[in-house]
C-alpha positions in Angstrom: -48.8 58.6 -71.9 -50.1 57.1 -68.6 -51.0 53.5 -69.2 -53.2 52.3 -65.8 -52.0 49.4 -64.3 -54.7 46.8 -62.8 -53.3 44.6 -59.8 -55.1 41.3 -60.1 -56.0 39.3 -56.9 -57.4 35.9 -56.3 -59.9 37.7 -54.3 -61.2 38.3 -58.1 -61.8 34.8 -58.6 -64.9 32.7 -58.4 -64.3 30.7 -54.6 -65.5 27.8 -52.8 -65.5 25.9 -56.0 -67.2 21.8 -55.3 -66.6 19.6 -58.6 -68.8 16.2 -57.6 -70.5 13.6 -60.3 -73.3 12.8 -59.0 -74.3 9.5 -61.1 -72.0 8.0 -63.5 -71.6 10.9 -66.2 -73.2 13.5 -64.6 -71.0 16.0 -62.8 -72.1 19.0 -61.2 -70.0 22.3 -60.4 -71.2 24.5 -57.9 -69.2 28.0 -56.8 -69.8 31.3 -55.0 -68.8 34.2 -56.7 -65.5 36.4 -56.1 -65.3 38.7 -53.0 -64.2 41.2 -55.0 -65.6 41.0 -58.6 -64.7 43.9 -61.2 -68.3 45.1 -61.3 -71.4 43.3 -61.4 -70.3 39.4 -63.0 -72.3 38.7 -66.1 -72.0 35.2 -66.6 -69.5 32.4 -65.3 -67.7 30.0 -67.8 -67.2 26.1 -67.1 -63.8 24.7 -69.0 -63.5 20.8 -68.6 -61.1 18.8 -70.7 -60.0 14.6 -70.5 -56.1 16.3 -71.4 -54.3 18.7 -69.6 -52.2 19.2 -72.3 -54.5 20.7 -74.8 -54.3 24.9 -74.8 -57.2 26.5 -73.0 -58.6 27.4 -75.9 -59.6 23.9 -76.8 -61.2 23.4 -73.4 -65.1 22.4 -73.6 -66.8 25.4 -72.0 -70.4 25.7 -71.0 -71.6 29.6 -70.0 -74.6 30.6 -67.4 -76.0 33.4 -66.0 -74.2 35.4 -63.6 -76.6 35.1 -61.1 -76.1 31.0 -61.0 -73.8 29.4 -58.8 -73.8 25.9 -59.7 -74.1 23.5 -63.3 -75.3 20.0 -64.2 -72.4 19.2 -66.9 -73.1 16.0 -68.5 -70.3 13.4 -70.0 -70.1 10.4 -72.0 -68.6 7.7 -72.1 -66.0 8.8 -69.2 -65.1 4.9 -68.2 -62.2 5.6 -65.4 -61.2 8.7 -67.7 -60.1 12.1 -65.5 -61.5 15.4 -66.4 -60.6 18.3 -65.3 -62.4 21.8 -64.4 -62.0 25.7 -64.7 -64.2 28.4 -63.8 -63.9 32.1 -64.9 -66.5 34.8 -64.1 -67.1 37.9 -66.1 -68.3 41.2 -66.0 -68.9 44.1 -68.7 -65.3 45.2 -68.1 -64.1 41.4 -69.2 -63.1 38.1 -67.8 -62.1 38.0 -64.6 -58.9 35.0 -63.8 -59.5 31.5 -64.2 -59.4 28.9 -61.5 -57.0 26.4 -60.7 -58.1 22.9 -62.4 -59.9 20.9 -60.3 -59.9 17.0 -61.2 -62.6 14.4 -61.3 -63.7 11.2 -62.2 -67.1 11.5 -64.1 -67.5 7.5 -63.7 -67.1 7.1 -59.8 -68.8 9.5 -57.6 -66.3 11.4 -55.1 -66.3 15.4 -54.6 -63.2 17.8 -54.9 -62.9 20.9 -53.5 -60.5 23.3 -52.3 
């Protein structure tokens, strides 16, 4: 039985990612999409999380449209407290990879980028 084999390439994942809070609590995320997406991308997925060492599965996530390229994620009570971000884009065939976490402090307003 031939079982296909699918290479996968960062060139799959959401790019140019900017994580910035723009007033105390108020962080936006803004991306373009893959250069080479797995069809035509159906929504992206926002993970943030105050622990890196919860599973992925307990990340926070907030989904838009595919055709959006940036969120207004809001946070509480965030007093000198690091977050940190992931973005995954999907398509109908599935998610696509997730990002490397990108860190932030939702209290002081600085960007990070690639």
């Amino acid at each position: 039985k031939n079982i296909p084999i699918f290479q996968l390439s960062s060139s799959i994942r959401a790019r140019d990612i900017k994580v910035q809070t723009v007033t105390p609590g108020s962080v936006s995320v803004a991306w373009e999409p893959p250069l080479e997406p797995n069809g035509k991308i159906k929504t992206y997925t926002i993970y943030y999380t105050d622990s890196l060492e919860v599973s992925d599965e307990l990340w926070i996530h907030v989904t838009k449209n595919g055709t959006e390229h940036s969120a207004m994620i809001t946070i509480s009570d965030s007093q000198g407290q690091l977050y940190y971000f992931k973005l995954r884009a999907s398509t109908a065939k599935g998610p696509g990879l997730v990002t490397r976490a990108y860190t932030v402090d939702p209290s002081r307003t600085l960007t990070t980028s690639n």
